[in-house]
C-alpha positions in Angstrom: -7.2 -11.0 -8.1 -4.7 -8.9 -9.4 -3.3 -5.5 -8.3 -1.7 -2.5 -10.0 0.0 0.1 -8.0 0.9 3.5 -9.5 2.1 7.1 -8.2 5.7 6.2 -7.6 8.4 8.9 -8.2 11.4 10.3 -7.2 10.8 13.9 -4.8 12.7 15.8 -2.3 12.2 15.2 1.6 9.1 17.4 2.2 7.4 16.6 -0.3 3.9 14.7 -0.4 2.8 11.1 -3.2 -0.3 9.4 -3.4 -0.1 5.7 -4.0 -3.0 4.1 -5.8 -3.4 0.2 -6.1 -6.0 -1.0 -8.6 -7.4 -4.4 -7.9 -9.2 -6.6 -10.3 -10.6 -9.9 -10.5 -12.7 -11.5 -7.7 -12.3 -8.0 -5.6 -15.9 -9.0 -3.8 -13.4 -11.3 -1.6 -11.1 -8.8 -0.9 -11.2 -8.2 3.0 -8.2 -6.8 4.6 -5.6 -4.6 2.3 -2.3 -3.0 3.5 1.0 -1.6 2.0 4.3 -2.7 2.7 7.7 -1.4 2.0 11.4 -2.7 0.8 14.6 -1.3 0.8 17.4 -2.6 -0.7 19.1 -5.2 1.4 16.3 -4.6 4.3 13.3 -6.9 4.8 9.8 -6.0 4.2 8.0 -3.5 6.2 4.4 -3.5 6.8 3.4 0.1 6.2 -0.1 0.6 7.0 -3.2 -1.5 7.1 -7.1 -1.2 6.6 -9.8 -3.4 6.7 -13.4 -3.8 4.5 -14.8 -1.8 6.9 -12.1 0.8 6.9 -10.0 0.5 10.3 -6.6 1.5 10.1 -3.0 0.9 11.6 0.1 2.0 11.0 3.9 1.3 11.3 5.5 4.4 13.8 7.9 5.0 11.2 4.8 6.6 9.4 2.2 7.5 11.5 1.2 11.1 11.4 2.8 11.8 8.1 1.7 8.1 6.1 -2.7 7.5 5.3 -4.1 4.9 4.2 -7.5 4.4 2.8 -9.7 2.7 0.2 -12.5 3.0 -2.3 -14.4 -0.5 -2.4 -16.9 0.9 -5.4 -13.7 1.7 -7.7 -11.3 -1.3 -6.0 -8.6 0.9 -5.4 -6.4 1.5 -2.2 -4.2 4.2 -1.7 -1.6 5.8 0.5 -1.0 9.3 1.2 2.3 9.9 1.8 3.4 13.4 3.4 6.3 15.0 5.2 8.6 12.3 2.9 12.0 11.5 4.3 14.7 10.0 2.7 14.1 7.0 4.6 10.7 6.5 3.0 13.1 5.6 0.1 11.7 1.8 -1.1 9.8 -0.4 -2.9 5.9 0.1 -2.3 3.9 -3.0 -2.1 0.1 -3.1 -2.0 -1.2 -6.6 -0.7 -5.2 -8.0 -0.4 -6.3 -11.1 1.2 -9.4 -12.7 -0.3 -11.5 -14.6 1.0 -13.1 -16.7 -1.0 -15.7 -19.6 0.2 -15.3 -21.3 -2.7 -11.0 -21.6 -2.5 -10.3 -20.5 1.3 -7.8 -17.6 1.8 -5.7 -16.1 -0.7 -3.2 -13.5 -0.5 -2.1 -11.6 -3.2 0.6 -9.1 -4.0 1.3 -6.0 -6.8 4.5 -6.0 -8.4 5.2 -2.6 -6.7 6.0 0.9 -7.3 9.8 3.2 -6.3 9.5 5.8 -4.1 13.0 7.9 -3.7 13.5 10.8 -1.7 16.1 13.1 -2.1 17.6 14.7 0.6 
């Protein structure tokens, strides 16, 4: 599986970005999908997660302002990001697990895409 994020940019606090990650491959084993966030010289944050079916969670830091959702006919997960704060500033991650019955579990990461928010 591979995956492609896009919609990354720099904006001013208030203002809204989509995040799109494309998967490809073996997507049929894709189950559970999130997005993840790094700032420099923090650790990882687990943003917001969804599953096949389509339940969702969410970090605090986001909810209300962050969604999360997916398309399984077009293999693409996105994230709705409104209300952006200058702490939103990071590296956006998207992330599927697979499972596959002929390998076992898999996880599998995009290279990411910058967000930056001016203040």
């Amino acid at each position: 599986v591979q995956l492609v994020e896009s919609g990354g940019g720099l904006v001013q606090a208030g203002a809204s970005l989509r995040l799109s990650c494309a998967a490809s491959g073996d997507t049929i084993y894709i189950t559970t999908m999130s997005w993840s966030r790094q700032a420099p010289g923090k650790e990882r944050e687990l943003v917001a997660t969804i599953t096949r079916g389509g339940s969702t969670n969410y970090a605090d830091s986001v909810k209300g302002r962050f969604t999360i959702s997916r398309d399984n006919a077009k293999n693409t997960l996105y994230l709705q990001m409104n209300s952006l704060k200058p702490e939103d500033t990071a590296g956006y991650y998207c992330y599927a697990e697979c499972r596959d019955p002929r390998v076992g579990r898999n996880d599998y990461w995009g290279q990411g895409t910058q967000v930056t928010v001016s203040s």
